[in-house]
C-alpha positions in Angstrom: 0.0 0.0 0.0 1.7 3.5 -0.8 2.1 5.8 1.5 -0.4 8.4 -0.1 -2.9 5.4 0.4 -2.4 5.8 4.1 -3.0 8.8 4.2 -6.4 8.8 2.4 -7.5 5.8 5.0 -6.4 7.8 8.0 -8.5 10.6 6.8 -11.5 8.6 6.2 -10.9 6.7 9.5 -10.9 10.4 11.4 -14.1 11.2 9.7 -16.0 8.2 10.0 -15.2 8.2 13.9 -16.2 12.1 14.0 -19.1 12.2 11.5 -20.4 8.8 11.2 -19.9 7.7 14.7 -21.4 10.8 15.7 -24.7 10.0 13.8 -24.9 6.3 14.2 -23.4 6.3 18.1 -23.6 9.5 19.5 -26.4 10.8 18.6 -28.4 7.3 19.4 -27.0 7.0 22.7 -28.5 10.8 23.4 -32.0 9.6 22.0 -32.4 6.7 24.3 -33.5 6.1 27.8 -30.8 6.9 30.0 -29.6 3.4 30.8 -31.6 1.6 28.2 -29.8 -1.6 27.5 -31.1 -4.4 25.3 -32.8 -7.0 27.2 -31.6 -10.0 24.9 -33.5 -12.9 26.7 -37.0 -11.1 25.5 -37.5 -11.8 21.9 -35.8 -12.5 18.5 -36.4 -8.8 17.7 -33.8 -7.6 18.8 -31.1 -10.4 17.7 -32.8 -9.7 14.4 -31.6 -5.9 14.7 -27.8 -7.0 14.0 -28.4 -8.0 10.7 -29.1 -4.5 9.8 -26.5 -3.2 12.0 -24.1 -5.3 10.3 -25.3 -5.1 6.7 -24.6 -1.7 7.1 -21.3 -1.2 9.0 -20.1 -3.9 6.3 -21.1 -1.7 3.5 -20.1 1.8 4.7 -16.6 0.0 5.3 -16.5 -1.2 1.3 -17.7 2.2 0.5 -14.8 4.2 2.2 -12.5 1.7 1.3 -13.5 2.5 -2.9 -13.7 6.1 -2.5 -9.5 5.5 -0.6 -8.5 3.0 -3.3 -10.2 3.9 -6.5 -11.4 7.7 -6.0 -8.2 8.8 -3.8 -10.6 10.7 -1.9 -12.6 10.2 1.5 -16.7 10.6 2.4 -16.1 14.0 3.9 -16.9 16.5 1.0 -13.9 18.6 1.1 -11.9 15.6 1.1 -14.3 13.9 -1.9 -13.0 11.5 -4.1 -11.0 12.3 -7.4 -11.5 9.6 -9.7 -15.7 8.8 -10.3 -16.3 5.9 -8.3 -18.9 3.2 -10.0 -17.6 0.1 -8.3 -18.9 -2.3 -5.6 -22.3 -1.1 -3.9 -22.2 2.0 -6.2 -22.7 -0.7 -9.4 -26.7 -1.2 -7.6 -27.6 2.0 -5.8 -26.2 5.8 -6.2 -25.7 6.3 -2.3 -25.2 3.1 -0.5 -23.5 5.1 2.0 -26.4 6.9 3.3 -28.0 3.6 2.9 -25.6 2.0 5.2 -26.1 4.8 8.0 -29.9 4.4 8.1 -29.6 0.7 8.1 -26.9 0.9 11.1 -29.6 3.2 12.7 -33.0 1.0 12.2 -31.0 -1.7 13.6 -30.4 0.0 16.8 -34.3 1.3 16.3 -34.9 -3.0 16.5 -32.0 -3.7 19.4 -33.7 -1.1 21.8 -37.2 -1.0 20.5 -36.9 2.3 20.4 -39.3 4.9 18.3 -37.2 7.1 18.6 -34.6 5.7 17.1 -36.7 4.5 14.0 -37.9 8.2 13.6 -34.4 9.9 14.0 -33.4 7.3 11.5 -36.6 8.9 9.1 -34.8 12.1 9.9 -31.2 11.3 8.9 -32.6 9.9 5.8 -34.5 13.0 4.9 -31.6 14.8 6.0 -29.6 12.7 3.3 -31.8 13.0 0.5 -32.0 16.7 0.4 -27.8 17.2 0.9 -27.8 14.9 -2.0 -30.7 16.6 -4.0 -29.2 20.3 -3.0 -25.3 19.6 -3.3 -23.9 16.7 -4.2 -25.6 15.4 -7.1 -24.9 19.3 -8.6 -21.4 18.8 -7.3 -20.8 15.7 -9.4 -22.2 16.8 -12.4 -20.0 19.5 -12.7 -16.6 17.6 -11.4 -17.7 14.1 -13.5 -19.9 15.8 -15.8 -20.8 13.2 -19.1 -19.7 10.5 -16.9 -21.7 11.2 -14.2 -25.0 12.0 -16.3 -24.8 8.5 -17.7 -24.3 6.8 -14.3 -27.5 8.5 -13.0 -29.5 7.1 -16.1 -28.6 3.7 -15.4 -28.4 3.1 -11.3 -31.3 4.8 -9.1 -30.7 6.9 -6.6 -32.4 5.2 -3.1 -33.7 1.7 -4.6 -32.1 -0.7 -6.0 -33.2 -2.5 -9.4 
């Protein structure tokens, strides 16, 4: 690995940590019942909650690590990737990042059996959609242009096909 790879990966490991943790840790343990711990002898519920929770940690891991390796760049937008990145979960859905973050968050929503958790979740999805409506999807046009047009034609932005 060069040393300029490095580099990207300890960038997008300090913003993960500080942005992502924030939303998908932070903010959660705010929004819950002070002391509100899982009761994991109660139902399959909850147990059922990791597979979200790991679904999405799994793929907001394989995201970073494409926008490091392949796009040079990290998730924070100052820091955004270089190269256009169509690869792994980006081949199936335009922002499987965002994806992954409300998926970590519903699965929390399931481990607690928390509404609040499954309506902050709503929130940070809304949240998502319009930062990617309002900036991002302008942003790319204009860095990836042609390129990024084409991309939007064939892979939707939320669903996948």
């Amino acid at each position: 690995m060069s040393s300029r790879l490095h580099w990207i990966i300890l960038r997008a490991a300090i913003f993960t940590i500080l942005a992502t943790g924030s939303v998908t840790v932070l903010i959660p343990y705010w929004l819950l019942e002070s002391g509100s711990q899982p009761d994991w002898e109660s139902d399959g519920l909850r147990f059922a909650g990791l597979v979200p929770i790991a679904i999405g940690a799994v793929g907001y891991l394989w995201c970073v690590w494409d926008f490091a390796a392949v796009g040079r760049g990290t998730p924070f937008p100052l820091d955004a990737p270089r190269v256009f990145v169509a690869r792994g979960p980006y081949r199936y859905v335009r922002n499987p990042m965002y994806l992954a973050v409300v998926s970590v968050v519903l699965g929390e929503a399931m481990v607690f059996e928390s509404a609040r958790l499954v309506v902050y979740a709503l929130l940070v999805w809304v949240i998502s959609h319009l930062f990617v409506i309002l900036y991002e999807e302008p942003t790319l046009r204009g860095r990836f242009g042609p390129e990024y047009e084409e991309y939007c034609r064939r892979v939707p932005r939320w669903i996948p096909r």
